[in-house]
Steps between C-alpha positions, in 0.01 A plus 500: 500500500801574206727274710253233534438501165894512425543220758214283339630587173909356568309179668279409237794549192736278700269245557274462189806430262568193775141365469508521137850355396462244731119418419583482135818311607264263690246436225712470197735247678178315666321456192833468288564187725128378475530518071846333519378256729181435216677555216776200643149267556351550187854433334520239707156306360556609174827299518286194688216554230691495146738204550173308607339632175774359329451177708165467456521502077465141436295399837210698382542427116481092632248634763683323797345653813727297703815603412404856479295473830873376692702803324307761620389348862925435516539868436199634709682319805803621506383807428186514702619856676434696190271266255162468597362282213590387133251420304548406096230572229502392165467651179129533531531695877408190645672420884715155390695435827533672803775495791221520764088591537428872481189681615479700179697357218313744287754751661796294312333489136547751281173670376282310285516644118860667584774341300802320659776699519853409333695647758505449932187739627502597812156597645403703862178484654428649848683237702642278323779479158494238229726441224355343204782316281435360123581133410632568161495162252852515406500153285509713203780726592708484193223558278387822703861621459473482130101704502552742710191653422298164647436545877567234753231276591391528835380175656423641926632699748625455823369732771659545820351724795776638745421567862619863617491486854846511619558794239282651675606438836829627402338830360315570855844400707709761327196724467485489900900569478466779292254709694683426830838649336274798401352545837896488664608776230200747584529493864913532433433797265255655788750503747788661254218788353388618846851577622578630176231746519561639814873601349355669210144651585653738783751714270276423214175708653720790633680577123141474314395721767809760376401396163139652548644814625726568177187402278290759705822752388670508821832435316710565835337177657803268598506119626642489849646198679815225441428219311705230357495345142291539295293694704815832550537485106121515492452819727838632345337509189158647616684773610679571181208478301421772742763731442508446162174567449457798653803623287358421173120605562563845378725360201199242429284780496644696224561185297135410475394867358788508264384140451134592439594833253699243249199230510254782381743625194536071409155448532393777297795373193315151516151610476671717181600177352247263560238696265771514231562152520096446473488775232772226338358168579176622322654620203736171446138260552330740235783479276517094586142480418532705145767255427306195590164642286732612183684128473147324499324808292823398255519179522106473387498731226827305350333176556246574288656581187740185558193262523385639185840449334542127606148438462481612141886335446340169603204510241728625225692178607196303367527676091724347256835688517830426421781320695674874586126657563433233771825532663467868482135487678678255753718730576301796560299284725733368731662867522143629602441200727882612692369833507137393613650311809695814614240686474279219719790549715484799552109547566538249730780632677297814554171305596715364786707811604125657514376239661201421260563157385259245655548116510224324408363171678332235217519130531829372231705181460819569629668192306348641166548859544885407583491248237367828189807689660748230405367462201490831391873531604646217368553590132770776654670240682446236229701769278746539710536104555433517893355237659206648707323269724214493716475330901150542679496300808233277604357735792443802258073525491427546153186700525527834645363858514687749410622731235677271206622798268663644812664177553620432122585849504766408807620202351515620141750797657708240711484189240539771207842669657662181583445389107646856407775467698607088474692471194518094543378260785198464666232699618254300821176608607402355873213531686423394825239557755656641849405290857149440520480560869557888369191481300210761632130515384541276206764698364848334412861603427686429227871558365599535142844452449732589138794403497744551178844428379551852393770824532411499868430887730819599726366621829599873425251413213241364678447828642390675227223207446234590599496893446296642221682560142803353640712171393755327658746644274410792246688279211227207526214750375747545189600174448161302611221801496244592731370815742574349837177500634388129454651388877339789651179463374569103573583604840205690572265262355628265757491722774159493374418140544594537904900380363857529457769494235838372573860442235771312541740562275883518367699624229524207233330248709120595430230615683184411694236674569214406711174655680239368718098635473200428675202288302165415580409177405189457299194284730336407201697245341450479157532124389891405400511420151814277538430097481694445781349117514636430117815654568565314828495206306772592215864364476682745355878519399664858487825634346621855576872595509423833650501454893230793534279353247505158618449622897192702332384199308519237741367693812171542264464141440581412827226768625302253264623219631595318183732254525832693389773360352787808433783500293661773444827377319524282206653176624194485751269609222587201304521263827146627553364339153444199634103482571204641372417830646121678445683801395857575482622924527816607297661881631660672233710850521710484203229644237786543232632142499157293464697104395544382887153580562351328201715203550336423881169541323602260278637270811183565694224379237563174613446524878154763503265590290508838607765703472501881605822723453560817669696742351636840560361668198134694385575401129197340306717329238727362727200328710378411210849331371475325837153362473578379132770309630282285742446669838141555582545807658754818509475726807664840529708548869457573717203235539149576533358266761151485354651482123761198625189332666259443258805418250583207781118358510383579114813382324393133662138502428405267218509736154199395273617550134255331339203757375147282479214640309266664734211296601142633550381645773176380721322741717326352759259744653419374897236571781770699721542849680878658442597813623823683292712782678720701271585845561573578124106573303670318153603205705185471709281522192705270298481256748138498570428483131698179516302368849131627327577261238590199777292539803146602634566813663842730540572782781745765446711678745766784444692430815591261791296667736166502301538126424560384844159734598320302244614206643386532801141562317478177297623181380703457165614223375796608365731823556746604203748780734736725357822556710629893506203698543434818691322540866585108541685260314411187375686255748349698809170511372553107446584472825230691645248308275612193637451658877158545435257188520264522194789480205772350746495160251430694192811457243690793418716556195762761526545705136800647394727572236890367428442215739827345587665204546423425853246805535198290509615271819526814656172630420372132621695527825342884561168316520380475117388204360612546109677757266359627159787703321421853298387523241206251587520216209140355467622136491683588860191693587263189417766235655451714852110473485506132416784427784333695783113409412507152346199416613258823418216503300491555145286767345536461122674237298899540462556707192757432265726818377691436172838549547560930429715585209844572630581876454850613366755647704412835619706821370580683810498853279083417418324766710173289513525118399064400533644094403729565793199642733270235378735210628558677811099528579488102439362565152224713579399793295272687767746491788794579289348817372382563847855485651651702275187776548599469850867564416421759326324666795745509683719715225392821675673430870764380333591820264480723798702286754767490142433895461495574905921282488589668201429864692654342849158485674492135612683301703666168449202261676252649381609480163610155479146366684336660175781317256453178650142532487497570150758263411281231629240611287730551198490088577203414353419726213742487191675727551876398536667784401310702752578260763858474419529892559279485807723193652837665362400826760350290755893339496637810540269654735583211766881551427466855659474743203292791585228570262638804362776316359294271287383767262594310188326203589225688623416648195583218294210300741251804392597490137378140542220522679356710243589259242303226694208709475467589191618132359206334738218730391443297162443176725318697783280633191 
C-alpha cells in the first residue's frame, strides 16, 4: 500500500505541473490572441469611424443626406467583413442617414437623456460592438483655441456596429489547438512518470523501511543492496546517519540535562527581573502622572492672578494718566499677556500629554474664523513690514463643524512663528480642500499651508521640532523667546483632527509648514451673505506690486467673477487708466513712504468713483490720511473677503446727501391676520405693538417650528419671519410653510438685522417674498403692509402722526437714556416701560451666568447663548452703555476667550447693570 501510494505520488507530481503550465500556456495565449484580434477590430473602426466624423461636418450642418448616404455605403462595402451598419444621428439623437436598414436601430443610438460624448465611445452589448464617434463643429476653431474654457459644440455622432465573427472563429481554432497540444504533453509526461517510478519506488520503499527501524531505536539497521546515483549516495548516507547516530545518542543525552539545569537557573533570573521592571514601570507612570497634575494645578493657580493683573491693567487704561503711566500699564500688560500664553501653553501641553483635552464639534465659518486669525496677526507682521497674504481656494466649504479655537489656536502657532522668525518678505496662507473622491460621510479634507521667507530649520534642526521645551537651536529662545511647546501642542491638535504636519525647510531660504485635518461640513447651510450677483457684474482695475498680494487679490475676484483687470507694475497701471472702472483697488506695502500711493488716488478719481486702497498697516490715522485724500475706502492686508465685498457694491450705490424734513406718518389700520416669529421677547413685543396698531389681528411665535404648526392650523394673511432662531430657522420654516397647502401663497417677509448689499436677493431666492431690516422702522413696517395687502379692508380712517421731535445724539456713557427707549418702542410710553421691565427681568440669569464665569463654572456656549440673548434685548431699551458692554463680551466670547478670562469686563457689565436699575426705577415709578 506505501509503494502504491509512493508510485501514485511520483505520477501525479510529474504530470500535474504539465497540465497546468501548459493549460495556463493554452488559455493566456488563446484568449491573448482573441483580445489582440478585438482590440486590432475595434482600432480598426475607430480609424473607419473618426475620419468619417470629420467627413461628415459640413454634410450634416447643410443636411445633405445624399452625400453623406454615398460616404458611408462606400465605406460599408469595402468593408462589409467587419462593419455591419453605420448609421448617423444628429445633435438631437435623431437617426439622419444610414449605410443600410437595421432591425433595431435603437441598438445604434445612444440612450435618450445621456449626453454626447466628446471623445470616440466604444460600447459592448451581448453580441454585438459599436463605436459611437462625435461630429465636432470645428468652424470656430480659432476662437475655441483662444477660450479654452468654452467646450466644443457637438452637432451628431457617427455610430458604427462591428461584426465579431471571424474573431471569434479565430479564438475557437487556436482554442481547439491549444487543448490538442495539452492532450499530446499529458500522455508524453505519462509515459516518462511511469518508467520513472519504477526506478525510484523499489530502493525508495526498502531505505524508509531501514528508516523505520532506526526511528523504532534499532540504530544497527543498515540499507543493503548496489545502487547507482543518486540512489548509492542516498543509502550511503542512511547508513551514516546510522552510525552517527548511534555514536552521539549517549552524548545527546547528557547535553539535554545539562541543557535543562541552565534553562531553570535563566528562567528563574527573568522572572527576578520582570517584577522589578513592573515595580519600575509603575513608579515612572505615577511619577508621569504627578507631573502632568502639578503643571495644570500650576498653570491654573498662576492664571488666575495674571487675569486679574491684565484685567485690572486694562480698566486703569480707561483713567486719565499720564503719557509715562500709560506706557507703563502697557507694559505690564503685554509682559503678563507673554507670561499668560506660556502658561496656556503649558496647561495645554499637560491636557494633551494626559489626554483630557476634548475637541468640540459646533457649526463655524471657516472663511471668518480664518479671516479673525489674520486679523488678529497682522499688526505683528504690519510692524515688522511683511507682507502677509491670504489664498482660500474655491472648493474650501465655508460652513463647517468643528472646533474654531482649536483651529486658530493651530494657525495662530504656525502663522505666529513664521512672523517671529521672517525678518523681511512675505508670509502666504493657502488653503485647499484635498480630492473629493476621498471625502467620507460628509466629512472633507483640507490642507493649510504657511509658507515664509524667514531664517529657515536645517534638517539636524528639524529634529528637535516637534519635542516638548525644545527649539531648533537653544540660541533662538534667547534671541526670539518662547518655551518650545507651541509645535507640539500644534502637532497634537492635528493629530487630533484625524491629520498630519509636514516642513520643508532650509537654512536662509525659509520655511513651510503645512498640515492636513478632517472637517465635517455643516448640512444646514446658513444663507451666504456675499452679493455674488452685484459683484459679478463689477469692472474692476487692480494694482499690487507684491506678487503674493496680487495672486491673493485676484484669485478672490476671480472666485467672484468680476471682470479683473491686474496691474501690478506702474507702466501697466497707468496704461490701465483708460476706461471707467466700477471700482478700481490700489496695494500698498510701503507704509513709511505714503506720496506714490496718494498720487494713483489722485490719477484714479477720474476713471471710478470708488476707490478702495489696501494697505499693509492697522494705523487709524493713516486710514484716515488716506480717506481724506479721496479714496472711499482703506482696507488693512491681508484682505477680508466680506470687508472688500461690501466696499465693491456700497461704494457704487447712489449716496443721498441731501437731509429732507421728516414727513408725517399715516397708520393705516387693515382687516388682516399676520403672524410674527421672533425668538428674542423685546423684539417680538416690539413688533406686535407696531402690527396691533396696523392690522386686525397678530399671532406670535418664539420659533420656526411653532409658526409652521400654526400654519398648518389657519390662514394669515401675512407672515413677518425672523431668520436665526432656535429649534428651526427662519428660511426652513419658510420653506416648510410653503410645503404645506393652507399658507403656501401667503407672503412672507424675512426680518433681520445689518442687511447687506445683496443679502435680500438671497433671502428672495431661499423662498421669501420681501426683507424688513432690524430695527423695524414704522414707515418700512407700514410700506410692507400696504405692498403685500393692497387691497384689504380698512378698519378705521388713516391717522396722521406729526412728525416726532428728533432726539440728540445718544452719550454712550448714559446708563439709562428713557428719550432713547421711547424712540426705540416707536414712541410709545407703555411698551417702552414694558421692555425695559422685561430687561430688567432678566438681570438675575444674567448676574449668575457673569458670577458662575468669573468663578470658572460655565462654559463658553452656554455663556455666549445668554450674552446674545441679552444683547438683543439691550436693543430696544435705552440702554447703550449696557449694550455696548454686553456686545463688547459677546465679541470676545466668539473669538475663543474662555469666560474666566473676561473678569474685568464681567464686572464692569455688573457694575452696569446695577446702574440700569437703579437709573430706570424713577421712570418705572
Amino acid at each position: 500500500m506505501t509503494k502504491y501510494g509512493l508510485r501514485a505520488q511520483v505520477i501525479t507530481y510529474t504530470i500535474l505541473p504539465t497540465i497546468l503550465i501548459g493549460g495556463l500556456l493554452a488559455t493566456y495565449f488563446t484568449i491573448n490572441r482573441y483580445m489582440q484580434g478585438n482590440e486590432f477590430l475595434i482600432n480598426r473602426a475607430i480609424n473607419i469611424a473618426e475620419p468619417l466624423a470629420i467627413a461628415s461636418e459640413y454634410g450634416i450642418q447643410d443636411e445633405t443626406r445624399t452625400v453623406l448616404r454615398r460616404i458611408i455605403g462606400a465605406t460599408h462595402r469595402k468593408n462589409s467583413a467587419m462593419i455591419r451598419s453605420i448609421a448617423i444621428f444628429d445633435a438631437q439623437n435623431k437617426l439622419f442617414v444610414t449605410s443600410n436598414y437595421h432591425r433595431n436601430f435603437q441598438l445604434l443610438k445612444i440612450d435618450d437623456g445621456q449626453a454626447i460624448p466628446e471623445m470616440t465611445q466604444v460600447v459592448h452589448h451581448l453580441d454585438s460592438t459599436v463605436i459611437h464617434t462625435p461630429i465636432i463643429d470645428e468652424s470656430n476653431f480659432l476662437e475655441y483655441q483662444l477660450t479654452f474654457d468654452q467646450p466644443r459644440r457637438v452637432i451628431g455622432y457617427i455610430s458604427l456596429e462591428i461584426n465579431r465573427s471571424q474573431v471569434d472563429l479565430l479564438f475557437f481554432r487556436d482554442a481547439a489547438l491549444s487543448i490538442i497540444v495539452v492532450l499530446m504533453g499529458i500522455i508524453g509526461s505519462l509515459f516518462f512518470a511511469f518508467r520513472q517510478a519504477n526506478r525510484i519506488t523499489g530502493p525508495i520503499s526498502e531505505m524508509a523501511s531501514v528508516v523505520e527501524k532506526i526511528s523504532l531505536g534499532r540504530l544497527n539497521s543498515r540499507v543493503e543492496g548496489n545502487y547507482t546515483g543518486e540512489i548509492e549516495s542516498l543509502k550511503d548516507g542512511i547508513n551514516q546517519m546510522g552510525f552517527a547516530m548511534s555514536k552521539h545518542h549517549e552524548e545527546m543525552q547528557d547535553n539535554i540535562d545539562q541543557a535543562t539545569s541552565e534553562l531553570r537557573e535563566t528562567l528563574d533570573l527573568m522572572e527576578v527581573q520582570n517584577i522589578e521592571l513592573d515595580i519600575t514601570r509603575k513608579e515612572a507612570q505615577q511619577a508621569a502622572s504627578v507631573k502632568s497634575e502639578f503643571l495644570a494645578n500650576m498653570s491654573h493657580e498662576l492664571r488666575t492672578p495674571l487675569n486679574g493683573v491684565i484685567g485690572f491693567a486694562r480698566q486703569l487704561l480707561k483713567t486719565q494718566m499720564t503719557a509715562n503711566q500709560v506706557d507703563y500699564l502697557q507694559t505690564i500688560e503685554r509682559s503678563a499677556g507673554n507670561l499668560l500664553n506660556i502658561i496656556n501653553d503649558i496647561l495645554d501641553f499637560s491636557k494633551l500629554e494626559a489626554g483630557k483635552s476634548t475637541l468640540e464639534k459646533l457649526p463655524f465659518d471657516l472663511r471668518e474664523c480664518i479671516d479673525e486669525t489674520m486679523h488678529l496677526l497682522a499688526p505683528s507682521a504690519h510692524e515688522k513690514n511683511l507682507e502677509l497674504s491670504l489664498m482660500v481656494d474655491y472648493e474650501v466649504p465655508s460652513d463647517v463643524l468643528g472646533d474654531a479655537m482649536r483651529l486658530q489656536q493651530i494657525l495662530t502657532n504656525l502663522i505666529g512663528n513664521a512672523i517671529k522668525f521672517t525678518q523681511e518678505g512675505n508670509i502666504e496662507v493657502q488653503i485647499q480642500r484635498v480630492k473629493q473622491e476621498d471625502d467620507v460621510d460628509n466629512t472633507v479634507t483640507l490642507k493649510m499651508m504657511i509658507a515664509d521667507t524667514g531664517i529657515g530649520i536645517s534638517e539636524k534642526q528639524q529634529q528637535q521640532l516637534f519635542k516638548a521645551f525644545g527649539q531648533a537651536d537653544s540660541s533662538v529662545t534667547r534671541e526670539y523667546g518662547g518655551t518650545g511647546l507651541g509645535l507640539v501642542i500644534t502637532q497634537k491638535l492635528v493629530a487630533e483632527m484625524q491629520g498630519n504636519i509636514d516642513l520643508i525647510s532650509a537654512p536662509e531660504q525659509g520655511s513651510t509648514f503645512s498640515f492636513t485635518i478632517k472637517i465635517e461640513k455643516n448640512s444646514h447651510r446658513p444663507l451666504q451673505n456675499l452679493p455674488l450677483q452685484q459683484l459679478k457684474e463689477q469692472s474692476i482695475l487692480v494694482f499690487e506690486s507684491n506678487k503674493y498680494a496680487a495672486l491673493a487679490c485676484s484669485q478672490l475676484l476671480n472666485q467672484w467673477q468680476t471682470t479683473l483687470t491686474l496691474s501690478e507694475k506702474e507702466v501697466q497701471f497707468e496704461q490701465n487708466l483708460d476706461k471707467q472702472y466700477s471700482s478700481i483697488v490700489i496695494g500698498h506695502s510701503q507704509c513709511d513712504n505714503l506720496k506714490p500711493l496718494l498720487a494713483k488716488i489722485n490719477k484714479a478719481k477720474q476713471f471710478t468713483k470708488n476707490i478702495i486702497v489696501l494697505i499693509n498697516s492697522s494705523d487709524p490715522s493713516i486710514f484716515e490720511m488716506i480717506q481724506k485724500s479721496g479714496a472711499n475706502y482703506c482696507l488693512s492686508k491681508p484682505i477680508n473677503h466680506k470687508n472688500l465685498a461690501n466696499a465693491l457694491i456700497t461704494g457704487n450705490e447712489v449716496k443721498q446727501e441731501l437731509i429732507t424734513p421728516e414727513k408725517p406718518l399715516t397708520i393705516i389700520r387693515k382687516d388682516i391676520n399676520v403672524m410674527a416669529v421672533d425668538d428674542n421677547p423685546a423684539n417680538l413685543k416690539l413688533i406686535q405693538a407696531m402690527l396691533n396698531d396696523r392690522v386686525n389681528h397678530v399671532t406670535t411665535c418664539v420659533n420656526g417650528k411653532i409658526a409652521v404648526d400654526h400654519a398648518k392650523l389657519q390662514k394669515f394673511d401675512l407672515i413677518f419671519m425672523d431668520i436665526q432662531m432656535p429649534v428651526l430657522d427662519g428660511i426652513n420654516a419658510c420653506l416648510q410653510i410653503k410645503d404645506g397647502s393652507t399658507n403656501n401663497t401667503t407672503p412672507i417677509i424675512a426680518v433681520t438685522a445689518h442687511v447687506l448689499p445683496g443679502e435680500k436677493e438671497q433671502f428672495l431666492q431661499q423662498g421669501m417674498d420681501d426683507c424688513l431690516a432690524k430695527p423695524i422702522d414704522e414707515r418700512a413696517l407700514q410700506k410692507i403692509i400696504n405692498r403685500w395687502a393692497p387691497n384689504a379692508k380698512l378698519l378705521d380712517a388713516p391717522i396722521i402722526q406729526p412728525p416726532r421731535r428728533t432726539i440728540p445724539a445718544v452719550n454712550s456713557s448714559t446708563s439709562f437714556d428713557w428719550s432713547l427707549a421711547l424712540k426705540q418702542s416707536a414712541g410709545k410710553e407703555d411698551l417702552a416701560k414694558e421692555m425695559i421691565s422685561m430687561l430688567i427681568n432678566d438681570f438675575t440669569e444674567v448676574k449668575s451666568a457673569a458670577n458662575e464665569a468669573i468663578n470658572g463654572e460655565i462654559d463658553n456656549v452656554q455663556l455666549s447663548k445668554i450674552i446674545h440673548k441679552f444683547h438683543g434685548g439691550c436693543s430696544y431699551s435705552g440702554v447703550p452703555k449696557l449694550k455696548k458692554i454686553a456686545g463688547l463680551i459677546e465679541q470676545e466670547l466668539k473669538q475663543g476667550l474662555s469666560p474666566d478670562l473676561l473678569e474685568p469686563e464681567l464686572l464692569e457689565l455688573l457694575d452696569e447693570l446695577d446702574n440700569v436699575q437703579r437709573d430706570a426705577a424713577n421712570y418705572l415709578a
